[in-house]
N, C-alpha and C positions, 0 to 999 in steps of 0.2 A: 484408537490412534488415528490421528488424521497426519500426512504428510504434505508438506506446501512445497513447492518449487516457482522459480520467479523466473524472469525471465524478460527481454526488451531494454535491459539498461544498456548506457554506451554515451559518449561524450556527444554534447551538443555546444552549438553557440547560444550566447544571452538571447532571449527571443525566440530561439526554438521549441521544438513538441517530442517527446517520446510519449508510447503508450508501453505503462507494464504489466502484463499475466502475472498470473499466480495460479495453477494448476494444482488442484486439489484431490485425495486420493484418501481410500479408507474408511473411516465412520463417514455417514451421510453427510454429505458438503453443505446441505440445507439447515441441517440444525444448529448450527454458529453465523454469528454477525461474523462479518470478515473486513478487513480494514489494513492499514498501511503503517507501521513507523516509518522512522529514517535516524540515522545513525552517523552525523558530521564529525573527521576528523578531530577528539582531545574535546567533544561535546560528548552529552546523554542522548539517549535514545528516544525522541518525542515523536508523541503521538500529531498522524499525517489527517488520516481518513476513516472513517468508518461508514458500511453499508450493513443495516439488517440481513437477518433472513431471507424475508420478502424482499426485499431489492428496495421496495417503499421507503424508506427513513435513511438519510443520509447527515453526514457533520463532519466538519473540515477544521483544522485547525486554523486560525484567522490569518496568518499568515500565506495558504494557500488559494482561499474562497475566491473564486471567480476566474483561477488559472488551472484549477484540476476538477479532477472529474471521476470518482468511483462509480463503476457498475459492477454487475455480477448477472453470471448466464447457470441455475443452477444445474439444468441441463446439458449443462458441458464442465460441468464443476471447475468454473473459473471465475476467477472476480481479477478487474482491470483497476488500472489508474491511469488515465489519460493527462495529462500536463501539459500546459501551455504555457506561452510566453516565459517561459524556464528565465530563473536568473542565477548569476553567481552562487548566492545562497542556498541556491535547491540542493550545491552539489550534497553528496553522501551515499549511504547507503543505506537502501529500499529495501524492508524487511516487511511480509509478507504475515498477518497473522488471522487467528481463529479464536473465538473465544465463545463459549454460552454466557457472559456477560462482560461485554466488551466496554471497558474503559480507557481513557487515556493514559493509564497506569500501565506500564510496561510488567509491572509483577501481576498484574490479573489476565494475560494473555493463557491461552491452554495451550495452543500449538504457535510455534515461529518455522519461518520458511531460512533458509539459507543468508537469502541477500542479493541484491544486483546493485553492483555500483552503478550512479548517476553522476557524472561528472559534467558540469557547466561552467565554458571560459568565454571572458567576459570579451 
């Protein structure tokens, strides 16, 4: 069992930056790619971010690229998302997951974390 907890969401303005955790616990935090949904009010749950194992391989959903930013520290068993230039659209919520083959498919996730709302007004 791995457990995820999120943490860093909160309202910004359009143009702003949060950075979110995800604090990892349980089976080895190394052995899952680790990555981001998000989850907008009366919308599905799409695939944000994803990071390897290694931290090496990263992919973004096209709509993010070049405003966010996954890393992961496995030595602290945490994987971040940093966001920038936030817009209207980002608002939602930030769902935290693990997977030994990570796709953008929300039903091939192994572990989901709680959630941190993101809200962005324009």
């Amino acid at each position: 069992q791995v457990q995820l907890v999120e943490s860093g969401g909160g309202s910004v303005q359009a143009g702003g930056s949060l950075r979110l955790s995800c604090a990892g616990s349980g089976r080895t935090f190394s052995d899952y790619a680790m990555g981001w949904f998000r989850q907008a009010p009366g919308k599905e749950r799409e695939f944000v971010a994803v990071i390897s194992w290694t931290g090496g391989t990263t992919n973004y959903v096209d709509s993010v690229k070049g405003r966010f930013t996954i890393s992961r520290d496995n030595a602290k068993n945490t994987v971040y998302l940093q966001m920038s230039n936030l817009k209207p659209e980002d608002t939602a919520v930030y769902y935290c997951a693990a997977a030994e083959d990570f796709g953008d498919n929300p039903k091939g996730i192994d572990y989901w974390g709680k959630g941190t709302l993101v809200t962005v007004s324009s």
